[in-house]
N, C-alpha and C positions, 0 to 999 in steps of 0.2 A: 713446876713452872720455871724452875731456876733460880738460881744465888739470886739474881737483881731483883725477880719479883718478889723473893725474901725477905729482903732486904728495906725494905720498904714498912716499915713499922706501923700498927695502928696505935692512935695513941687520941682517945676519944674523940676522932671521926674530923683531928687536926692535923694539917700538912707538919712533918716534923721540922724544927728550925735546927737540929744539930746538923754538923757537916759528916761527912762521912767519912768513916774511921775503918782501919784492917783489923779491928776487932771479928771475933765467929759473930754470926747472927744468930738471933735469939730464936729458940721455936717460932714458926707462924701458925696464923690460925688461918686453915686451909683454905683456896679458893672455892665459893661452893655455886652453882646454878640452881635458878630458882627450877622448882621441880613443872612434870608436867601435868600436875594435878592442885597445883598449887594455883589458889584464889588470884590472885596476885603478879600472874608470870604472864600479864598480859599487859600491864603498866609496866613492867620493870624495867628500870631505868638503864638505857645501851649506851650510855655515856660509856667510856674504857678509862674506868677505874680503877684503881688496886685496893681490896680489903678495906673500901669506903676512903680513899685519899686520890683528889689528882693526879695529873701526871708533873712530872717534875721535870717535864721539859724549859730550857733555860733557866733552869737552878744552879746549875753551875755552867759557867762561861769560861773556866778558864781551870788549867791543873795548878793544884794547889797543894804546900806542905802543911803538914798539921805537926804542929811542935807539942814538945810536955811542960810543964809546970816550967821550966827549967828555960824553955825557950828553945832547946834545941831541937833541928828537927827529926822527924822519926823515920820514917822513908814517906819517899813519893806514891801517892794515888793517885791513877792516871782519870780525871773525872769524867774525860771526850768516851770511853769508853764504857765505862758506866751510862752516862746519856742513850748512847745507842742500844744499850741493852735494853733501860726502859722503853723507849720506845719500841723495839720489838714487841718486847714481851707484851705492850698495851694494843701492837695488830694482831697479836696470837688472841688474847685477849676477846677481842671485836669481833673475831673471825668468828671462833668458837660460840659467841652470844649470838651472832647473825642464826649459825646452823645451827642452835637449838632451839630458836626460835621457829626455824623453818621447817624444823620437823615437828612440832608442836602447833604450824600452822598458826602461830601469834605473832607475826610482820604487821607491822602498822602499815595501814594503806597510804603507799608512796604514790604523790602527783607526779607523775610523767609526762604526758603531754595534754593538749586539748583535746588533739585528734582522736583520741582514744574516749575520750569523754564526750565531744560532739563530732560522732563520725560524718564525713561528708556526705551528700545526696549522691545516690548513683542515677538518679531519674535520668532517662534521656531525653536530653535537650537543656539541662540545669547546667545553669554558669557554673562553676569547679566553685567551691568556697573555701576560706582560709582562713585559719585562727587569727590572722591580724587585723589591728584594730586600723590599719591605715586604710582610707576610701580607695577604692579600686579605679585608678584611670582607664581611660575609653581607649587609651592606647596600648591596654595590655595584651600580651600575645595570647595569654588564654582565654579573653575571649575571640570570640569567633565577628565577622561583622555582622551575619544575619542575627546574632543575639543583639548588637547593637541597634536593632530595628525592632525586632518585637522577640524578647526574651519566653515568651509565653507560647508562641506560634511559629513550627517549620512550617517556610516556603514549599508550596507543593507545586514543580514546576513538568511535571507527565500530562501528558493530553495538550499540551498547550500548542497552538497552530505554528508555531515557530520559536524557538529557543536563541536564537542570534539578532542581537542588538548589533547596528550600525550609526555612531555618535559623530553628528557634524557639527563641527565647531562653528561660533559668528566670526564675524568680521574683527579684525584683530587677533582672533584668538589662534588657538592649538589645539591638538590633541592632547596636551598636557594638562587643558583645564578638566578636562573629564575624567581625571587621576582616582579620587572618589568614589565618583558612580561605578565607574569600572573594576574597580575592587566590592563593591558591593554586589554589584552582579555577578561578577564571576564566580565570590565565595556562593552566592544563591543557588549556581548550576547554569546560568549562562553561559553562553558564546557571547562574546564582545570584542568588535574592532572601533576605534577609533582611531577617524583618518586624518590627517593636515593636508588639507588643502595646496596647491599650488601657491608659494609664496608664504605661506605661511605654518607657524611651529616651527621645524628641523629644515624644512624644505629651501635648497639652497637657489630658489627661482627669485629673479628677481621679482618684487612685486612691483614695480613700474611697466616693467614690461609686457602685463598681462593684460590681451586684450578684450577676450569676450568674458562667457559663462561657461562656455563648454569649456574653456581652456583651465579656466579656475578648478572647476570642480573634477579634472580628470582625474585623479587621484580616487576619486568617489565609484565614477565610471570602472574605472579598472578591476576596484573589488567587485563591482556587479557583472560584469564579464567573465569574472573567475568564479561565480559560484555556481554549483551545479543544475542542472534539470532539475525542475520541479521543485529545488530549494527557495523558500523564502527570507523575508528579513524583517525586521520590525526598525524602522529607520525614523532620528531622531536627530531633529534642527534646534539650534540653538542660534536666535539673533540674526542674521544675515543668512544661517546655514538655512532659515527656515524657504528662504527663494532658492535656495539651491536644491534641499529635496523636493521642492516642487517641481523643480526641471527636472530630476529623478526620476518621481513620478510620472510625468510624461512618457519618459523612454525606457521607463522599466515596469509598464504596470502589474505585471503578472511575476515579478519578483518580490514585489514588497506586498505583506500580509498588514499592515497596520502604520500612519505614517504619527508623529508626536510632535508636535511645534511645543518649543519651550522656550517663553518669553521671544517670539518668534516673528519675523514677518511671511503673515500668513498671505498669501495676493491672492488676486483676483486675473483672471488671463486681459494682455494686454495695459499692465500693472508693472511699474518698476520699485526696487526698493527705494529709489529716491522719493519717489512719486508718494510711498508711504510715508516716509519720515515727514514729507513737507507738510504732513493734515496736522503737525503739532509745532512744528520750527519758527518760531518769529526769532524777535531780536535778542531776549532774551532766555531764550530755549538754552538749556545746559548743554546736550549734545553740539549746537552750532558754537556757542563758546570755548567748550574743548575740541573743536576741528582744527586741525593743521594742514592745510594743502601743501600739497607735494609735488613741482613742477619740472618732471625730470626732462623733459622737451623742453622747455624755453613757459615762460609766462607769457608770452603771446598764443599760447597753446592750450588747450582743455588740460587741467590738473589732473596726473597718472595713478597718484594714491591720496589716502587720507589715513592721516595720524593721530595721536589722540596726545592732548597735552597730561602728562606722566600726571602734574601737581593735582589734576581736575578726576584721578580715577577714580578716588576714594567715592566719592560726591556724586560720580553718574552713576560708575559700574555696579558697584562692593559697599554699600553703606551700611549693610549687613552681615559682612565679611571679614573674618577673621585677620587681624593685623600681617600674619604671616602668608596667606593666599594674596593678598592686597601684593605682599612684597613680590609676590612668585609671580605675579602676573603682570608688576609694574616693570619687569625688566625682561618677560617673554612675549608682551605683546607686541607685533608685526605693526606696519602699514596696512591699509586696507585697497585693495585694487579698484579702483576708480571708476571705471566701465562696466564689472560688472553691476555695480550698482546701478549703474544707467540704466542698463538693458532691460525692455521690457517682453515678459513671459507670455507665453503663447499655451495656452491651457486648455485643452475638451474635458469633457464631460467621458465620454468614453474610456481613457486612460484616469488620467489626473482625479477626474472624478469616479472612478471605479474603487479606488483606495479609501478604507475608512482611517478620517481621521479624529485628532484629538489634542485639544489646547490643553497648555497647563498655563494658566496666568500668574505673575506674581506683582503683589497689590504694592511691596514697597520699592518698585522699579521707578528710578530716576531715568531710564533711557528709553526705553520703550512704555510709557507710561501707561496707567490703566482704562484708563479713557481710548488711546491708541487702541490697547490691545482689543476693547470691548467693539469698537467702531470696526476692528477686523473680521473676530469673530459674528458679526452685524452681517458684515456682507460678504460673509464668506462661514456660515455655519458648518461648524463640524459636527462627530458624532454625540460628541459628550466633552463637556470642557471640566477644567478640573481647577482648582486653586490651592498655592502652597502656600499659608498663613503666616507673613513675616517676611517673605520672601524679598530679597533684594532683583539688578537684572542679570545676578552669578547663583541661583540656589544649588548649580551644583558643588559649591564655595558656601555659603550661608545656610541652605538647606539641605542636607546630600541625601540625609535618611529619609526625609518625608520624599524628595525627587525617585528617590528607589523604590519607596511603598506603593507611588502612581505607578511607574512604570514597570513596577510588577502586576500589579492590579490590570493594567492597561495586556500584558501579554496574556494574563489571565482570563479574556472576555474571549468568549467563543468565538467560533467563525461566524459569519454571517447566514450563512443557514442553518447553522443549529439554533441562532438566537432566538425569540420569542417579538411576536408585535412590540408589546411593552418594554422590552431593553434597547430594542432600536429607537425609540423616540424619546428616550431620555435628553434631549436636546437642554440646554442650557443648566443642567444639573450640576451645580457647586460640590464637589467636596474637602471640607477642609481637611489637611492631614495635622495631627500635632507634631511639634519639631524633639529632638532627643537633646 
């Protein structure tokens, strides 16, 4: 093994205190490995030690003379050198105990990883798991959204009468507030457009200037003139947008497969959205408190828009609404156009009512309140109404996954001739969804 690991004296199984001298070295007693039949060479200690003594690293720190009796010195021994030998000689040492261990098959069982120990699921459709012990946010890229909806069930979206959802925004709003939904659906296997309106979201119209409902809603029109023969749509009002699909549905009845009022005004033909709002408006109505008129003609002139006072959104809109949606929407909401509200809708039974539709109510709505909603769907019955539990008047903000489980469920219902008696009269049939 070498002078240095020679060198190194036993001396009943105690580190030596002498320093080290250029005397010869005395016989050793040889390095020996425990055998490979030997009881014992499976405990044996892989510490790298010499001949049962430590290593004798930082024993010496510095070169040192060693004098005689006499004091004078004798020559120099270099120590830094010596150091480095021992420590060689104790990775030759380690090396050697490693590889006879390895061929003796007596390695102590090294912890490596967890992975190895609890291999992940390969199941498809299992969330990816991970040895950490930190709780996994809903904002993680590995998950998927439809796991954020029901981990236990893929969306099965074949057979269904139409795969393109068309999201109309209320009054005030965007396209930007349907950010959610539309990431949920899409990851599902939807087609989804969301539109803005004339005036409002991106749209660089003035909103003073608009003066009917055709004008408002072109933006809507446009996509319906671009889509093909024989394609349909599954189209979806939110608040104000809900009189605007309605005029949709008049002049497009045989493009829409299915229509969805959410938190919506649903009318009756002959019916203005003012006309609605007024069945709950006295003095102290929260919506008529947060109204701002907007008189871009002169105040001797019917008011062009309506605005909403910024402080009062939390309190109508969002009281269910995450701090940060509240912020996104308190500095993207528009003016609301003024006329079209006015205007009252001209509805048959032939178009308008040839379309099935479908409420979704939400019970903790400060703007369109429950009572509103109920007295709509009163005089104006859809196919099946549905309710989001919790629900503020933004559930695609406060409720986004239970608003995606309806409106899949809702693409999911047959056509009307496949249906059965019994699913067509589901009339006033509640379902709560739980929230995530």
């Amino acid at each position: 093994m070498g002078n240095a690991l020679g060198c190194i004296t036993p001396d009943d199984g105690k580190a030596s205190t002498k320093r080290a001298s250029t005397r010869p070295c005395p016989p050793q007693r040889p390095l020996t490995l425990p055998s490979s039949n030997s009881a014992s060479s499976s405990s044996f200690n892989t510490t790298p030690f010499f001949n049962g003594r430590p290593s004798f690293f930082s024993s010496f720190t510095k070169k040192k003379k060693k004098k005689n009796e006499g004091g004078s010195p004798l020559r120099s021994v270099d120590l830094d050198d010596h150091e480095s030998s021992v420590i060689q000689e104790q990775a030759i040492t380690a090396a050697l105990l490693f590889r006879h261990h390895q061929r003796n098959g007596s390695l102590p069982n090294f912890i490596r990883s967890t992975s190895v120990i609890h291999p992940t699921s390969k199941k498809q459709g299992d969330v990816p798991r991970s040895s950490s012990t930190r709780p996994r946010s809903m904002s993680d890229p590995m998950i998927k959204p439809h796991q954020l909806v029901n981990t236990h069930q893929v969306v099965k979206i074949d057979g269904v009468e139409t795969d393109h959802f068309v999201l109309v925004h209320g009054g005030g709003f965007g396209a930007w507030c349907w950010y959610k939904t539309m990431t949920l659906l899409e990851e599902t296997g939807f087609k989804v457009d969301a539109v803005d309106l004339t005036g409002s979201g991106v749209s660089s119209f003035d909103t003073n200037s608009i003066t009917s409902l055709a004008q408002y809603v072109k933006p809507l029109t446009d996509i319906f003139d671009k889509l093909e023969d024989g394609k349909k749509v599954i189209l979806v009002g939110h608040d104000f947008g809900g009189a605007c699909i309605s005029f949709m549905m008049e002049l497009y009845p045989s493009k829409i497969a299915k229509a969805v009022f959410v938190a919506a005004a649903m009318l009756t033909t002959g019916q203005s959205t003012l006309d609605m709002f007024s069945q709950q408006m006295d003095s102290n109505d929260p919506m008529r408190q947060a109204q701002i008129f907007l008189y871009a003609n002169g105040n001797n002139n019917p008011p062009t828009a309506v605005d909403m006072d910024k402080t009062l959104l939390r309190d109508l809109f969002f009281n269910q609404s995450s701090a940060k949606d509240v912020a996104l929407a308190s500095v993207s909401m528009r003016p609301i156009p003024f006329a079209p509200v006015l205007e009252k809708l001209s509805l048959s039974d032939m178009n308008y009512g040839s379309i099935r539709r479908y409420y979704i109510k939400t019970p903790e709505d400060c703007a369109i309140t429950i009572p509103l909603q109920e007295a709509m769907i009163k005089s104006n019955p859809p196919e099946k109404v549905f309710q989001l539990k919790g629900s503020d008047h933004a559930p695609f903000f406060s409720r986004p996954q239970g608003l995606h489980k309806v409106l899949v469920e809702i693409a999911q219902i047959p056509p009307r001739q496949a249906c059965s008696s019994s699913s067509t009269t589901e009339l006033g049939h509640l379902l709560e969804h739980a929230t995530f």
